[in-house]
N, C-alpha and C positions, 0 to 999 in steps of 0.2 A: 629414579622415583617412579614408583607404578602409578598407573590412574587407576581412579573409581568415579563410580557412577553418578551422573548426575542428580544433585541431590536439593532438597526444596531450604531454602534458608527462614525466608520469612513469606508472610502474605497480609494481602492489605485488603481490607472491604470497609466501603465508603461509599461510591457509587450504587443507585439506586434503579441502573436498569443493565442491557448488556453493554460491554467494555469492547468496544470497537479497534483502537490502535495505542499503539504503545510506541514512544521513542522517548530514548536515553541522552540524557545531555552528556557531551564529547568525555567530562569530568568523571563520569561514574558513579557520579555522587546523588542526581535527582533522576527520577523519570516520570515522562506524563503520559498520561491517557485519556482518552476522549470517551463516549460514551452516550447512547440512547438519551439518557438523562436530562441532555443540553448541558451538560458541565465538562471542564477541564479539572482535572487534579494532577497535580506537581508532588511526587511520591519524593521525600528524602530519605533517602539507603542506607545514612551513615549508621554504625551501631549504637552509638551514643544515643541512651533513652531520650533524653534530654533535648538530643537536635532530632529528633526522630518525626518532625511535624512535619504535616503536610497541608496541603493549601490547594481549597477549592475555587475556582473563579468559574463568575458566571455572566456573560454576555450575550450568548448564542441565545435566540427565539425557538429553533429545532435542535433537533438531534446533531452531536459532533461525529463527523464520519472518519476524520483523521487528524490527529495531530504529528507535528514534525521538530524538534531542535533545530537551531540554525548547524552551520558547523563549526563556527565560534563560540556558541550557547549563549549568546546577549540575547536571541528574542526565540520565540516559541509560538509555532501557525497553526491556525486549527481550523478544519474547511467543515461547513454545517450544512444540513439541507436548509439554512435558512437562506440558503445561496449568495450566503458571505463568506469572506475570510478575515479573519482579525488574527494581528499580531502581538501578542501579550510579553510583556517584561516579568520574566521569571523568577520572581520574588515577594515578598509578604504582602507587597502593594497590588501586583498584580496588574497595574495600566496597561491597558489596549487599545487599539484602534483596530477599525471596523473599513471594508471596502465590498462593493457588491462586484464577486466578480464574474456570477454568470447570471441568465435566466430559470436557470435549475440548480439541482440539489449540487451540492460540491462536494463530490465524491473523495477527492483526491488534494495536497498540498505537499510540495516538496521545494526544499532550497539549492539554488547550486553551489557549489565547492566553495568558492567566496563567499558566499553569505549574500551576494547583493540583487540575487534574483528568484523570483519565484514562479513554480510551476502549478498550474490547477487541470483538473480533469471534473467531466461535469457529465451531467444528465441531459444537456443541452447539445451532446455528442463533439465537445470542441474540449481541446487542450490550451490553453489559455499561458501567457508568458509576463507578470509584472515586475517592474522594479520595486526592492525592497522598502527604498527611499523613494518616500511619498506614494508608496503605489502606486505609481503611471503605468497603463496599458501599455503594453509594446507590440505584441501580434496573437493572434489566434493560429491554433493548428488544426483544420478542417481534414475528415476527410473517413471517418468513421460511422456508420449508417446508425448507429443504436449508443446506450447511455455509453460513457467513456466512465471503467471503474476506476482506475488508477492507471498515473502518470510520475516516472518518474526520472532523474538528470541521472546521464551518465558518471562516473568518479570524476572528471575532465571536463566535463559540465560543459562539450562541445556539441552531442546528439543526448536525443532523450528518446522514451520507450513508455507506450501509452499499450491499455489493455481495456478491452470493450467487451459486450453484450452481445456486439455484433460477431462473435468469436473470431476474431483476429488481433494478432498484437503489429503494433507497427515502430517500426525506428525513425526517429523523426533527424533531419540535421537541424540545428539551432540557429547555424546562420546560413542556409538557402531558403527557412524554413519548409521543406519539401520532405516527401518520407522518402527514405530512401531503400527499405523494404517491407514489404508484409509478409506476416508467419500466420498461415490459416489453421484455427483449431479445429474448424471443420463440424464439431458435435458439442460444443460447449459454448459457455462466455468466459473469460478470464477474469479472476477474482483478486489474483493480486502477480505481480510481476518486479524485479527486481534485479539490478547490474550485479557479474560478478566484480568482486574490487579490482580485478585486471582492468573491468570495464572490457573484455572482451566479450565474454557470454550474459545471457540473460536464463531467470528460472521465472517460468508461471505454474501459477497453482492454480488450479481450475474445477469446474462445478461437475467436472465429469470424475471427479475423485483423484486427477491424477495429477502428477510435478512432472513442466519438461524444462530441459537446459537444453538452449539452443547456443550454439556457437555463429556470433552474428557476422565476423570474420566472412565464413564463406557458406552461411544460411543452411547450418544444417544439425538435423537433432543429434546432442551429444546422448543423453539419459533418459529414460523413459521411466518414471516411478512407478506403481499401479499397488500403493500400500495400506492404504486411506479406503475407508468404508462411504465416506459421505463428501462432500464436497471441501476441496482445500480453499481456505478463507486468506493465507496469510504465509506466506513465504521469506527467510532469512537467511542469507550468507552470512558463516561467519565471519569474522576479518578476515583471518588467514587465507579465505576462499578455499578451504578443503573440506568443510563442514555445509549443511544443510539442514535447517530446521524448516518444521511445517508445522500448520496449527490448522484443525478440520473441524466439521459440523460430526464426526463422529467422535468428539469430546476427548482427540487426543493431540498430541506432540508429538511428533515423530524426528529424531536425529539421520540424517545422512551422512555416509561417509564417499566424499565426493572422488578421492582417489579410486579406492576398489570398486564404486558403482553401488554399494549396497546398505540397506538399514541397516543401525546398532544399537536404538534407542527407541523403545514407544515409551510416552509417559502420561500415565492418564492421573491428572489433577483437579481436573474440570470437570469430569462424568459427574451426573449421565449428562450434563448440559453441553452445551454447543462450545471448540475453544475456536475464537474467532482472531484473534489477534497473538502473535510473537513477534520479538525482534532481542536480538543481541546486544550486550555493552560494546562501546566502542575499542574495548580491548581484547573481548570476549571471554573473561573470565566468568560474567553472568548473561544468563539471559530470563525475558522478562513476559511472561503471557496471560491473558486475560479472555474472559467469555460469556456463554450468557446466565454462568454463577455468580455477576457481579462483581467479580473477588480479580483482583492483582497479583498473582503467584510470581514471586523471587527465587530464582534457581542460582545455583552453581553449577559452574558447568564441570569442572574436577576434569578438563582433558587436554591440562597444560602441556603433558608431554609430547603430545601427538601433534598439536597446531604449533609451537611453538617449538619442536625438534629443528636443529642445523638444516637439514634435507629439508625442509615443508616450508621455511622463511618468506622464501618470494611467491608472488602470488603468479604459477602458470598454468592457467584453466584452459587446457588447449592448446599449448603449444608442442605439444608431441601426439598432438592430433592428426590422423592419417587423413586425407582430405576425398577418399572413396565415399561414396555414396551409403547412407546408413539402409538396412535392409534388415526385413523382418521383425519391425516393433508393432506388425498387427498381428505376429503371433502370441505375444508374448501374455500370458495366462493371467486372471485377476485375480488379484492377494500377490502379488510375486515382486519383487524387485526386478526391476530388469537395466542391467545396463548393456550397450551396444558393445561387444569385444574387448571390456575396458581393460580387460587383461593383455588386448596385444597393442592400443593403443588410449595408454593410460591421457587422465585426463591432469595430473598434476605430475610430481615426484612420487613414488612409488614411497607408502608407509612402513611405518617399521612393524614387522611385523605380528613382535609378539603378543600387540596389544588385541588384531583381530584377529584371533584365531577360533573363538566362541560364538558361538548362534546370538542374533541380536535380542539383546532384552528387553525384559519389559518392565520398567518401575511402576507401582501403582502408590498411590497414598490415601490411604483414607481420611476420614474427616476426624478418626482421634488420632491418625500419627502425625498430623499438623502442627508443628512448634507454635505456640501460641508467642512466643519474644516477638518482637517486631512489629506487633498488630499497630497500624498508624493510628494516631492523634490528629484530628483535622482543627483544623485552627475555622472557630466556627462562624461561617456567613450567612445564615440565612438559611429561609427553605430555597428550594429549586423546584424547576419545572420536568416533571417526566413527560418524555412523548416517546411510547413503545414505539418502533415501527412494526408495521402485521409483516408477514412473510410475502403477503401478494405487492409489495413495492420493492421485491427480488428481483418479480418477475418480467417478462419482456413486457416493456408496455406496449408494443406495437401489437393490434389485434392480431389472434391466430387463424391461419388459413385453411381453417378446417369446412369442411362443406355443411350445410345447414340437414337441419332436419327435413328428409323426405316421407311422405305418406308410404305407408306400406302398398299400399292398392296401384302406386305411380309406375307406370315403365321404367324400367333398368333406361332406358337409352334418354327419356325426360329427367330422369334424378341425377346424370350425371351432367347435363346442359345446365340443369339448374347450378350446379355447385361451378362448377367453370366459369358460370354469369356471376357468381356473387363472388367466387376468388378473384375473378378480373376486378370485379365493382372494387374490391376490399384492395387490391394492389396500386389500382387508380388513386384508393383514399391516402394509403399511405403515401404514395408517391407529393401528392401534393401535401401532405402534413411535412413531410421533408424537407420541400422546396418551401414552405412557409417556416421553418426552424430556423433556416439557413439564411433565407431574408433578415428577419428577425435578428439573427448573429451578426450582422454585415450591416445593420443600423444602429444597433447597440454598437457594435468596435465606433462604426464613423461618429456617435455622441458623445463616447467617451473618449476619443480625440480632440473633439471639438470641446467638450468640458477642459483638458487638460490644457487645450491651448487658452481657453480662456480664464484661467486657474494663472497661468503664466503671464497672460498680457497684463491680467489686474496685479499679480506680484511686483512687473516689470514697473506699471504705472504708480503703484506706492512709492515703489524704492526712486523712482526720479521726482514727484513730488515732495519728497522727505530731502532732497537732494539739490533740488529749488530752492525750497522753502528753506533749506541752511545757508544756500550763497545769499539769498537777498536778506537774508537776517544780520549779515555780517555787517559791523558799524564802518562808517567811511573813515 
């Protein structure tokens, strides 16, 4: 059976600012998305007109930064700048509960394998660990200078992989709590970051336009993307792990084909606006992206043959990986795919051939090739709250170390004292802005210990009161 080309099935507009994240429940049947707006929407996929509704909930005070499925699909997390996380029950009712889990925006929410733990990443530069039940604090991961964008568990949910501002990503273990490597990007921040399903390698997308795959095995770069005009917001493995999607501020999709090293898909649905968000079914027969057009675009991905051929079944991302030193990805030219010798040390099973033998394409859709089937029905709640965010809460908050304005008439040898005394002044301030973040974090863990044990002592003291008061009731 030949493949074709990834192709748009339906789309959904509902949301009234940009569409920040998307995740598919295990089923294939819903997906949600978060969004500017302060709302969550529960997209239903099936074709049936009929069951075709979808369902907006509204809790969040700010902007939702991320939503997540469990990997059960019983509940559905969604982290806000309102520097909460709430957990919602995935259906017409919609009930949630609400937990503050940082002093800042909550950038990031993810569950691990089991379902019974959660992961946060924050503005407050800490990666954060609670249980699902009851939300009890467990521990903070410190150790990032600037906002932490996203955080997320390993497949084996034993190390996790956080990405920052501060342009480094770091592998955390889950039970030393300790990092156990950092990957410096050196000229950027990282915008979104992501395991492959081996859980050996990781991909970040980053604001310098480019996707790397790092093999965390023995910390070293597999891929170098460099195809993206503007900054990547949003990076996806397929299942299979031979596939790569991307979603950029230059309003496209970009397909990877993770074996050969190279593009095979641009797909621009979202122009000229920003696409901020993708992610794949949990089967990957679809995937799902969204931007700052508002709009939910449902793809097919039509490349059953390729991921799901005898040779491509198991997921080995690396394991005929030559363990030399990678060399010469600061040559490698902007607009270009570049992958490191994947030809002589492939990064999976080698593909079948005759699917890429053609120059990678480019799908575009305009606004009348749009299938209008599918356009969602919201089961209606209510108005909502928009809070755009501006572009300057992208930006680093830490002041920049630029040197102040000098008088033209000042000595060269007085303008440069000057800027030295106010970089020092300015690196003094940050320093102690730091050390007061960090206090702050380390008083909040210790009160929300102390809340939890005293959440438990009054539970303990009802349950033996209720326990009293039945023996002495009992007649003689």
């Amino acid at each position: 059976m030949e493949n074709s080309d990834p192709s748009l099935e339906k789309f959904f507009r509902a949301h009234k600012d940009t569409i920040t994240s998307i995740s598919f429940n295990p089923t294939g049947k819903q997906a949600a998305s978060g969004s500017y707006d302060s709302c969550l929407i529960v997209w239903n996929l099936k074709n049936n007109q009929s069951q075709n509704r979808s369902f907006r909930y509204q809790g969040h005070e700010d902007a939702v930064m991320d939503v997540r499925f469990s990997p059960n699909g019983q509940l559905l997390a969604s982290a806000s700048r309102d520097k909460t996380v709430r957990l919602w029950v995935p259906n017409i009712k919609g009930e949630s509960s609400s937990f503050k889990a940082h002093t800042s925006t909550v950038r990031s929410v993810d569950f691990s394998n089991d379902s019974e733990l959660l992961c946060t990443a924050s503005d407050d530069k800490t990666v954060k660990i609670f249980t699902v039940h009851r939300q009890k604090f467990q521990f903070s991961l410190s150790g990032h200078s600037n906002w932490v964008r996203v955080a997320r568990f390993a497949p084996d949910s034993r190390i996790l992989v956080s990405g920052s501002d501060d342009k480094t990503i770091k592998i955390w273990d889950k039970n030393t709590k300790e990092c156990v490597h950092t990957f410096n990007e050196a000229s950027c921040h990282v915008n979104s970051v992501m395991f492959h399903p081996s859980g050996s390698c990781i991909a970040a997308g980053n604001s310098d336009s480019t996707i790397k795959i790092w093999d965390i095995r023995i910390n070293k770069l597999l891929q170098h993307y460099q195809t993206h005009q503007d900054e990547v917001n949003s990076v996806c493995f397929h299942p299979s792990g031979n596939l790569l999607i991307s979603a950029s501020s230059d309003s496209t999709l970009k397909l990877f084909d993770l074996l050969e090293g190279r593009l095979i898909y641009t797909l621009h649905g979202h122009q000229p606006k920003k696409a901020v968000a993708v992610a794949f079914s949990h089967c990957g027969d679809y995937f799902a992206s969204g931007g700052a057009d508002n709009q939910l675009l449902y793809w097919k991905t039509n490349l059953s043959d390729y991921f799901n051929s005898e040779n491509n079944q198991e997921n080995q991302m690396g394991r005929n990986y030559n363990s030399a030193a990678v060399e010469g990805d600061s040559r490698i030219p902007s607009g270009a795919v570049s992958s490191i010798n994947t030809r002589h040390r492939p990064l999976l099973n080698q593909p079948q051939p005759s699917m890429y033998e053609s120059k990678a394409k480019s799908v575009v859709f305009g606004t009348d090739s749009v299938p209008i089937s599918g356009r969602s029905v919201l089961n209606p709640t209510g108005d909502t709250m928009t809070n755009i965010i501006n572009e300057a809460d992208y930006n680093n908050p830490l002041p920049p170390n630029s040197p102040p304005h000098t008088n033209k008439s000042s000595s060269t040898g007085s303008a440069m004292n000057e800027s030295k005394k106010m970089n020092l002044a300015l690196s003094q301030i940050i320093s102690q802005l730091d050390t007061l973040t960090q206090t702050v974090a380390i008083l909040e863990e210790r009160l929300t210990n102390v809340e939890n044990k005293v959440t438990d002592f009054i539970a303990h003291s009802h349950s033996s009161a209720k326990s009293s008061h039945h023996h002495h009731s009992k007649p003689n």
